[in-house]
C-alpha positions, 0 to 999 in steps of 0.5 A: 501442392505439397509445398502450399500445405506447408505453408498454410500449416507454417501460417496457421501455426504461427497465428494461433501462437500468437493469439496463444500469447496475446490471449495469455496476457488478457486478464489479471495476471499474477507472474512470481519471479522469486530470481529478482524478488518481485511478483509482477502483476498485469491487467491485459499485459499492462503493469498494476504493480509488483509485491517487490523485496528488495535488499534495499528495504527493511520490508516488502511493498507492492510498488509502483501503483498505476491507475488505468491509462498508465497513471503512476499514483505511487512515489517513486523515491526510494526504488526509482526517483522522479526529477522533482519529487521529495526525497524525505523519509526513505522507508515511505515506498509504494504502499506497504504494512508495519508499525512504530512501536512493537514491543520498543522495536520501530518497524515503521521507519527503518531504512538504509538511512538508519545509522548503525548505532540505532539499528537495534532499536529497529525491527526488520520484515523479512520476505519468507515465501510466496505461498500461492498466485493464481490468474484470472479474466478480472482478478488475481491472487496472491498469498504470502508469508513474511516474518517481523524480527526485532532489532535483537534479530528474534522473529516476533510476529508471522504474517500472513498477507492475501491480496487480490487485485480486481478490475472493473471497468475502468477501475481497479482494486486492491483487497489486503488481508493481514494476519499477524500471528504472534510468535512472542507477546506483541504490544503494538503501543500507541503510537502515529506511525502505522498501519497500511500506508501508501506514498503517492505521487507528486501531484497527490501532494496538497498545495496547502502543504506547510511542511515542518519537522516531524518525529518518528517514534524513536524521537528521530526528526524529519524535515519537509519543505512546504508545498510550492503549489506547483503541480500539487493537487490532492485533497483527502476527504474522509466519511465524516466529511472532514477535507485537505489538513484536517482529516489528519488525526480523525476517523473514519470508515474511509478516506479519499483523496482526489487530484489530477495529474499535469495532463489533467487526468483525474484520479481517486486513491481510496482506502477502505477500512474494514468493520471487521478491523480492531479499534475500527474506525481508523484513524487517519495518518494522512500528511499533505506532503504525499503520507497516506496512512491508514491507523487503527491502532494509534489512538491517544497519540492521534486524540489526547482525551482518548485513553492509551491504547496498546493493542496487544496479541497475546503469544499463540494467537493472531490479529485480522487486519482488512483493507480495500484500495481503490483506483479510480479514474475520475474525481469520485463523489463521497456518495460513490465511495460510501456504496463502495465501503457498503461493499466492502464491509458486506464481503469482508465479514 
């Protein structure tokens, strides 16, 4: 008798820790391993993506990015390179935030690959520490600060970055809110590398894809292959309608693109500018080689009848910045991502 009470007790004990752990990875969850530089985050124990500072990179990112079903939207070269992907400009990983031009210093292109001769003319972002992280049944949180150091090695801006991740349904989202503060006068000049921007997968690519040579912002030259149109199926479409290589340059409140995968899986990369943003609507710095980039505050450089506009955040002082992206699994409607960007504009006043 003895002997089957402890058994059953044995048995009990080992089902209710199992649903212990299985009920602990339901939800979003936001796990900090500071050890291997990432936050790794989870729907119901699968992977949405990871806040990752590698010493690899000039930066942090959230990287990979996974749609539901185990779709990776993102990239893989620079941090895990796919057989067949492009393998040009190594500072384009996962979905990131900085600029090309602060005070001369380019945050946006600097990478390993920078040769030692130009690296002062770069500027760094530099992990400083996680603030908080909180879990929850349908979304988490995340804060962290990280600091903006010239190429003279003196920190220029702090920034402040909350995300939350949020599922519902079958899609998923991510709201990003950037607070630079300026430890110094920061003139953002008008420039095209910038702001929020995202590298997606090889099938995200236009198969209108043409390539060329482009410059970065210290006149430094890239060269990308056209697209061959095999596997490549994205097409943007932003609010103003404009679709494929001319959404390139133009504003808007939003911009999507759609395309599917080899298994013939439908997604929808969304990114939602907030009204609440400086010199919204962005412009949209959106390539058909796989750059999906969201800048406000390029402006002249993007339209030459526009007037120069070097955004500046005078010492002491800070700037908002706001965005939305959205996962989804299907080829949206504009109607869709209009209701969505209402949405946003309501929750983020």
């Amino acid at each position: 008798m003895h002997r089957w009470l402890a058994c059953t007790v044995l048995t009990l004990g080992t089902v209710s820790l199992f649903a212990a752990d299985k009920n602990a990875s339901l939800g979003v969850r936001v796990t900090p391993d500071e050890a291997q530089r990432r936050v790794d985050v989870t729907i119901d124990g699968k992977p949405f993506t990871s806040y990752v500072w590698p010493t690899s990179l000039k930066k942090p990112v959230l990287y990979p990015l996974i749609a539901d079903g185990g779709i990776e939207v993102s990239r893989g070269y620079p941090l895990a390179p796919r057989e067949g992907e492009r393998q040009d400009h190594p500072h384009h990983a996962g979905m990131w935030f900085n600029y090309g031009n602060v005070n001369g210093f380019d945050f946006w292109n600097n990478s390993d690959a920078i040769p030692a001769e130009n690296r002062a003319k770069m500027g760094t972002i530099e992990q400083k520490r996680i603030v908080s992280t909180k879990s929850g049944s349908n979304r988490g949180d995340l804060t962290v600060e990280s600091t903006w150091i010239t190429g003279k090695g003196e920190p220029l801006l702090q920034q402040t970055t909350h995300y939350i991740f949020m599922r519902k349904g079958n899609s998923r989202m991510i709201d990003e809110t950037v607070t630079l503060h300026a430890l110094d006068k920061a003139v953002f000049h008008d420039d095209k590398e910038g702001l929020l921007g995202i590298r997606v997968a090889r099938w995200l690519e236009s198969a209108d894809e043409k390539g060329g040579i482009f410059t970065d912002a210290n006149g430094k030259q890239t060269k990308v292959e056209g697209s061959t149109g095999a596997g490549a199926t994205g097409v943007y479409t932003t609010s103003e309608g404009k679709t494929g290589d001319a959404a390139w340059a133009t504003r808007g409140r939003w911009c999507m693109l759609v395309g599917h995968n080899a298994a013939g899986q439908n997604v929808t990369l969304a990114i939602l500018d907030s009204p609440s943003n400086p010199n919204a609507p962005t412009f949209w710095h959106a390539r058909g080689y796989g750059l999906f980039a969201a800048n406000p505050l390029g402006q002249h450089i993007f339209d030459p009848k526009a007037p120069q506009l070097d955004f500046t955040i005078e010492k002491g002082h800070s700037a908002v910045f706001r965005h939305r992206v959205i996962f989804l699994t299907h080829a949206a409607t504009p109607a869709e991502i209009n209701d969505a960007a209402d949405s946003f504009a309501k929750s983020s006043k």
